[in-house]
C-alpha positions in Angstrom: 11.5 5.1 -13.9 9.0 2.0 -13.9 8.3 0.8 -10.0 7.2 -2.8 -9.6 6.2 -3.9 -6.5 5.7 -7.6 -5.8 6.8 -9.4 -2.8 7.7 -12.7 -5.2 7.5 -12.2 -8.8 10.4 -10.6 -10.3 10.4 -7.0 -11.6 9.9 -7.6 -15.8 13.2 -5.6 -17.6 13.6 -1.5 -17.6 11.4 -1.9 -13.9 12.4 -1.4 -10.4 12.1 -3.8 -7.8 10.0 -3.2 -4.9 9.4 -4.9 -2.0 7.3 -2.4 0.7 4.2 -0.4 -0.2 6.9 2.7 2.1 9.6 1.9 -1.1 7.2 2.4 -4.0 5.9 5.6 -2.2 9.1 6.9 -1.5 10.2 6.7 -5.0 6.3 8.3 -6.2 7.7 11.6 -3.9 10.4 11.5 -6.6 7.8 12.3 -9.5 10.3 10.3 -11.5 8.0 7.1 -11.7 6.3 7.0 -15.0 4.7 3.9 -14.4 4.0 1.6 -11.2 2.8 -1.9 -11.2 0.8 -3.5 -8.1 0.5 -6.6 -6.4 -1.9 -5.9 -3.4 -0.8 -9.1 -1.4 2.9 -8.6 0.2 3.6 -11.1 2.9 3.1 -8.9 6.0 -0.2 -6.8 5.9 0.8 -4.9 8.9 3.8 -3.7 6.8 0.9 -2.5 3.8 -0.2 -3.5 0.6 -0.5 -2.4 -3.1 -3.9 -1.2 -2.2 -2.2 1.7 0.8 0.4 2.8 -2.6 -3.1 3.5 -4.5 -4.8 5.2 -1.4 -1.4 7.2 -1.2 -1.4 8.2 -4.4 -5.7 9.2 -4.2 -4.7 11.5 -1.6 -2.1 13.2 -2.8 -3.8 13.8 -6.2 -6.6 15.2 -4.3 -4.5 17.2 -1.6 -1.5 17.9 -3.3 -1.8 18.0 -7.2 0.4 15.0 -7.6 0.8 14.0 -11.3 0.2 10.4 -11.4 2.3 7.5 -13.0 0.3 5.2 -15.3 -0.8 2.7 -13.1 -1.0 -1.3 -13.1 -2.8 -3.7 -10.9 -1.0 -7.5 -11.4 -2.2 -8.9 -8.4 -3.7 -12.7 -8.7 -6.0 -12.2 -5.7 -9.9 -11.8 -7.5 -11.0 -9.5 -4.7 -8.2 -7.0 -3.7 -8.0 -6.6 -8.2 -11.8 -5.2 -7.9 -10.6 -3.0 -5.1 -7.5 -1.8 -6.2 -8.7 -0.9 -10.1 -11.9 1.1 -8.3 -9.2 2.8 -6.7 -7.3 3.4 -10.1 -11.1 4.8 -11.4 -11.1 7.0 -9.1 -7.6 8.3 -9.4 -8.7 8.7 -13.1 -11.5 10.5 -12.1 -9.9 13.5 -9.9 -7.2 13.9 -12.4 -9.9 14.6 -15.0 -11.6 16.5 -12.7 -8.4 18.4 -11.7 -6.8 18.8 -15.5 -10.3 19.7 -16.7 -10.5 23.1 -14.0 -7.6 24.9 -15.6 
């Protein structure tokens, strides 16, 4: 399954509509998401952002051996990108790092 999660922009075809950074990390606990796309700014930062879905999926890649989904930042804000693809580096990082141990 592809997970998009965007407060306004419609999910593209063949993706699944998100609303709630607690949605799109419920349905990573499947480890039936193939692919998940971003937007870090939701409408209600107390409720999260695409940014807490990356941090999620950090920790459980470096707690938990979670497999993750090929992952896509399409948020329009110029700072929260920077953020959010360091994030996805370093996602990249401990997987190589992980994969590469066995």
């Amino acid at each position: 399954m592809n997970v998009y999660l965007d407060d306004e922009r419609p999910a593209p075809p063949g993706w699944r509509q998100v609303r709630w950074p607690d949605e799109a990390i419920q349905f990573l606990k499947t480890g039936e998401v193939r692919s998940i796309s971003l937007d870090h700014d939701l409408g209600d930062d107390e409720r999260g952002t695409g940014y807490d879905v990356l941090l999620w999926i950090e920790e459980a890649v470096a707690t938990r051996d979670f497999d993750p989904p090929e992952i896509k930042v399409h948020t329009a804000n110029p700072p929260a990108r920077n953020r959010m693809l360091a994030a996805v580096g370093s996602i990249q990082r401990l997987t190589e790092c992980c994969c590469g141990a066995d």
